[in-house]
C-alpha positions as CSV (number, residue, x, y, z in Angstrom):
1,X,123.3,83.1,87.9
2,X,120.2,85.6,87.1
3,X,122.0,89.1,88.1
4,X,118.2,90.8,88.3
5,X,117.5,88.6,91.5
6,X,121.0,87.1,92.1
7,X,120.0,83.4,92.1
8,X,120.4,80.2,90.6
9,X,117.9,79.7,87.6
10,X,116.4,76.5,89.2
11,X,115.5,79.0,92.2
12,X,114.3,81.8,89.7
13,X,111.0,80.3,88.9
14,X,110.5,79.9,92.9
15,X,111.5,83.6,92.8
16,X,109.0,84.8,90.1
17,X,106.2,82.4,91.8
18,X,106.5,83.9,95.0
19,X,106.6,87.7,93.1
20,X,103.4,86.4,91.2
21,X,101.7,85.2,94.6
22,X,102.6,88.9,96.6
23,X,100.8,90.1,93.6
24,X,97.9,88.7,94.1
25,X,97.6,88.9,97.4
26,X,98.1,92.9,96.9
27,X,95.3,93.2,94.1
28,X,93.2,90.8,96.9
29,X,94.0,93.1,99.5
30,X,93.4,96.5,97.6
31,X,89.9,95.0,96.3
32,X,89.2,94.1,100.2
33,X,89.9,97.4,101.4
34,X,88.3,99.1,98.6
35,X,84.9,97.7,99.3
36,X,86.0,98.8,103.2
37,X,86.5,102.2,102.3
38,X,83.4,102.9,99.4
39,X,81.6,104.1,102.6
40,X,83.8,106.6,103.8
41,X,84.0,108.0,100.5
42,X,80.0,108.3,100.2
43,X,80.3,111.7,103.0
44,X,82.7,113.3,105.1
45,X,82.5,115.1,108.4
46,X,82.5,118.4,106.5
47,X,79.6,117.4,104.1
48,X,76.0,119.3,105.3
49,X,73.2,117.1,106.6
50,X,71.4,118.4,103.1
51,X,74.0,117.0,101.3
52,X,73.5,113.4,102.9
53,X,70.0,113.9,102.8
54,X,70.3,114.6,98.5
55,X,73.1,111.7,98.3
56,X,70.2,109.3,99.7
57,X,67.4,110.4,97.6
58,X,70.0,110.5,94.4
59,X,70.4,106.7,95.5
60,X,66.7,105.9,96.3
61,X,65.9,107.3,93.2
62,X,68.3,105.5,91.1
63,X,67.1,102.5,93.2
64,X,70.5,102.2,94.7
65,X,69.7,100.8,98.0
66,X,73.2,100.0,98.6
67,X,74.6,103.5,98.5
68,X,71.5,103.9,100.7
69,X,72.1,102.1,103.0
70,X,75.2,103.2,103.4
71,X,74.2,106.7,104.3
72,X,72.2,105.0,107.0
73,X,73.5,105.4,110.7
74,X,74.5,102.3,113.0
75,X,70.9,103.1,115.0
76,X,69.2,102.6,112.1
77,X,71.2,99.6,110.8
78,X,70.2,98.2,113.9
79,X,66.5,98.6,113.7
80,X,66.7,97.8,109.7
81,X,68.8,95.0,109.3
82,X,71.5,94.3,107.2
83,X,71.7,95.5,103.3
84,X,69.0,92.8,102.0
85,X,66.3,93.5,105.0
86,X,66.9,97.5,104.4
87,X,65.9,96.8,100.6
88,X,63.0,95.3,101.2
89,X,61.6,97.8,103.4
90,X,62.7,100.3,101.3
91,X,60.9,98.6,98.3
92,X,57.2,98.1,100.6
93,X,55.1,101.4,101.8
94,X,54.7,103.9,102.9
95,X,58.4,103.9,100.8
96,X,57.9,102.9,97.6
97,X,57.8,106.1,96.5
98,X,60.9,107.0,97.2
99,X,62.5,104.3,94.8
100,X,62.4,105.7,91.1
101,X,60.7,109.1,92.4
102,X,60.5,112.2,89.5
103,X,61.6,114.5,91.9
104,X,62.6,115.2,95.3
105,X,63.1,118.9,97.2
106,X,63.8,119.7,101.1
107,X,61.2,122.0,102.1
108,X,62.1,122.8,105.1
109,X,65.0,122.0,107.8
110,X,65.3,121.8,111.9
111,X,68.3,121.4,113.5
112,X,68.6,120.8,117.5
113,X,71.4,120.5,119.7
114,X,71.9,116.4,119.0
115,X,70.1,116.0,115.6
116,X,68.8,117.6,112.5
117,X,65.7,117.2,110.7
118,X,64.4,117.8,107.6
119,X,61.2,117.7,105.3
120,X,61.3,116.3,102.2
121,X,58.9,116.4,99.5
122,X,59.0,113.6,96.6
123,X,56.6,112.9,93.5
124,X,56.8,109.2,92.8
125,X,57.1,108.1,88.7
126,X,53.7,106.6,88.7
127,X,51.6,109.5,89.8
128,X,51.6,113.5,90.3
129,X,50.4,113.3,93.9
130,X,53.6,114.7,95.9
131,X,54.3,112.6,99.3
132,X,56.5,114.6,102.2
133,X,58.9,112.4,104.4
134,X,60.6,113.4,107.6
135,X,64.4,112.9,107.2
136,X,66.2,112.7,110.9
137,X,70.1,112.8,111.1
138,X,72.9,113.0,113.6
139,X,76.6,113.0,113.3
140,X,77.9,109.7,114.2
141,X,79.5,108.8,117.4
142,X,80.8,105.3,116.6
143,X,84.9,105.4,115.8
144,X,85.0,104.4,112.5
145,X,85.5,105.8,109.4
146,X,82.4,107.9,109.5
147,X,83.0,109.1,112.7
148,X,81.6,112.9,112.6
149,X,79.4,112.5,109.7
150,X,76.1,113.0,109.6
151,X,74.1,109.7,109.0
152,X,70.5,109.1,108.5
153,X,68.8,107.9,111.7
154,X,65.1,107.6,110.3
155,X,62.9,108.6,107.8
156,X,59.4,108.3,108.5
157,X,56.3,110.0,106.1
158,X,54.6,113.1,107.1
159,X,50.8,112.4,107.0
């Protein structure tokens, strides 16, 4: 008899196959729900719209369109696409800019009873001619695991 599992040793291999198989489906699992929760971690309900607003341009401008994306609220989603579609637009005027930009600042912010807005000023990387965007946000509504945050709903330029 093995005293660590109390079994027979022709059953110990079973043993330490099935202890090998729960371990993989653990490390599966915790990989699933990691790429689940990368989200929620992103913002929380107590994070300023400002800050979601500065979290997106940091991702734009690292030409992280995933982390953008994810900032993104379900309204928007909808009207966007999934991940790929959001890229591309993203990637085609009047946004281009935005990817790779110098620098970005928040000139000036609105907030109203079911939204916020804000205007943002960016200079691209390929030329010193600033271009403003209109940033709206609202907390989200939908119960998951950004319920309360505040999300991006649009972003539009300010000609």
């Amino acid at each position: 008899k093995n005293p660590a599992c109390n079994c027979q040793k022709k059953d110990s291999s079973t043993h330490i196959m099935t202890i090998c198989r729960l371990r993989v489906l653990v490390v599966f699992l915790c990989v699933c729900l990691s790429q689940y929760l990368v989200g929620a971690l992103l913002v929380y309900h107590t994070d300023p719209p400002e800050f979601v607003v500065r979290r997106q341009l940091e991702a734009l401008r690292t030409d992280d369109t995933q982390t953008a994306y994810q900032l993104a609220s379900p309204s928007n989603k909808e009207v966007t696409g999934p991940h790929q579609k959001f890229a591309e637009l993203v990637r085609a005027d009047p946004f281009t800019p935005l990817i790779k930009h110098d620098k970005a600042d928040i000139l000036m912010t609105m907030e109203y009873t079911k939204f916020w807005r804000c205007l943002v000023r960016v200079w691209p990387e390929d030329t010193k001619i600033p271009k403003d965007y209109v940033y709206q946000l609202s907390r989200s509504k939908r119960d998951d695991l950004y319920f309360g945050c505040w999300l991006v709903d649009a972003v539009y330029p300010n000609d």
